[in-house]
C-alpha positions in Angstrom: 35.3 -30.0 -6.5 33.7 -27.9 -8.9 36.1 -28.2 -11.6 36.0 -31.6 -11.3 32.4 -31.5 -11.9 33.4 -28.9 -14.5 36.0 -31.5 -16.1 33.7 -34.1 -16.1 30.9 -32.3 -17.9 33.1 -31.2 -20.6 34.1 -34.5 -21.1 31.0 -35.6 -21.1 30.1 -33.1 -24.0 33.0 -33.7 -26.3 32.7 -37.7 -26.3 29.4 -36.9 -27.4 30.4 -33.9 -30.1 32.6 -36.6 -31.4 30.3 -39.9 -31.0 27.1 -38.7 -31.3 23.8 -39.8 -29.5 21.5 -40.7 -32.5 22.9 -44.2 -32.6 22.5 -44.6 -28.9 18.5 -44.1 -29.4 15.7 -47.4 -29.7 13.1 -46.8 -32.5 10.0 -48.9 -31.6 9.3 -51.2 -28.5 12.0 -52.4 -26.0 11.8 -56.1 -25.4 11.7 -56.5 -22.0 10.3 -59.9 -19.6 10.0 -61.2 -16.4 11.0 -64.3 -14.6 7.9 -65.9 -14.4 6.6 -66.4 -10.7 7.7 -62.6 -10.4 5.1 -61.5 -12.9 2.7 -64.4 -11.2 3.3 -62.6 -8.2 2.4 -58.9 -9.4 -0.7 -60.1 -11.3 -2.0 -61.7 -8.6 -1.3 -58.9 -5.9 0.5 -61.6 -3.8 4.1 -59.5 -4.1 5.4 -59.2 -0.3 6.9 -55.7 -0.6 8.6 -52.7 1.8 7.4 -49.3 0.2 10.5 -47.1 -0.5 10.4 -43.0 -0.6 11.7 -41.1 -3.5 11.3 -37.7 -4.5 9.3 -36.4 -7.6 9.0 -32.5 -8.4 5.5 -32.0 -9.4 3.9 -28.9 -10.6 1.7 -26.9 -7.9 -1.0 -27.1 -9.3 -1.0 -30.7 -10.5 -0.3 -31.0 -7.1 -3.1 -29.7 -5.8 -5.7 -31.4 -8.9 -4.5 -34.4 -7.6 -5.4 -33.6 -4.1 -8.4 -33.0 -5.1 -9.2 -36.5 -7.4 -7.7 -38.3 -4.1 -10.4 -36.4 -1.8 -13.3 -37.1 -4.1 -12.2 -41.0 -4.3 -11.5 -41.1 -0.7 -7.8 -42.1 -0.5 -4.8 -40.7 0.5 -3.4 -38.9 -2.8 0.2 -40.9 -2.2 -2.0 -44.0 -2.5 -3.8 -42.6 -5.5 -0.7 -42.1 -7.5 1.3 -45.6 -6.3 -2.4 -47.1 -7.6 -1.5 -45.1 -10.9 1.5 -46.0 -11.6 0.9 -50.1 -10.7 -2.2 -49.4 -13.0 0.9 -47.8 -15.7 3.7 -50.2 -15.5 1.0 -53.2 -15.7 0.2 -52.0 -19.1 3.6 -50.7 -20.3 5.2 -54.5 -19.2 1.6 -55.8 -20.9 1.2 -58.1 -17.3 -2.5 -56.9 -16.6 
């Protein structure tokens, strides 16, 4: 299994030794929209939604200052960062 892995690495590497990445890259802002009563639905905090896990390696010690910002405000510091980042994509998808 590892030299498949192995073989598929390398392969990896020389289509890129040969093709490059540079071209691959967007300079600037990405274009990107949503169907309308979707965005009416995140704006107005009406999105019916089933919270999902995923993982996220975090410094210790970010960690631990985050703790502590969720403590101060009262909240669960899980809730404090999904507030965050709905706070984050709102302004990167310019919806709020």
């Amino acid at each position: 299994m590892r030299a498949k892995a192995n073989r598929q690495s390398q392969s990896n590497a020389e289509y890129y030794d040969s093709h490059g990445i540079l071209d691959e890259i967007v300079e600037g802002d990405v274009k990107f929209t949503l169907e309308d009563g979707l965005r009416q639905e995140i704006v107005g905090g009406k999105r019916r939604r089933t919270l999902r896990n995923f993982s996220l390696k975090i410094d210790p010690l970010q960690l631990q200052a985050l703790k502590r910002i969720a403590t101060s405000k009262g909240v669960p510091y899980q809730t404090l960062v999904r507030q965050w980042l709905v706070e984050k994509i709102k302004k990167e998808l310019k919806i709020a």
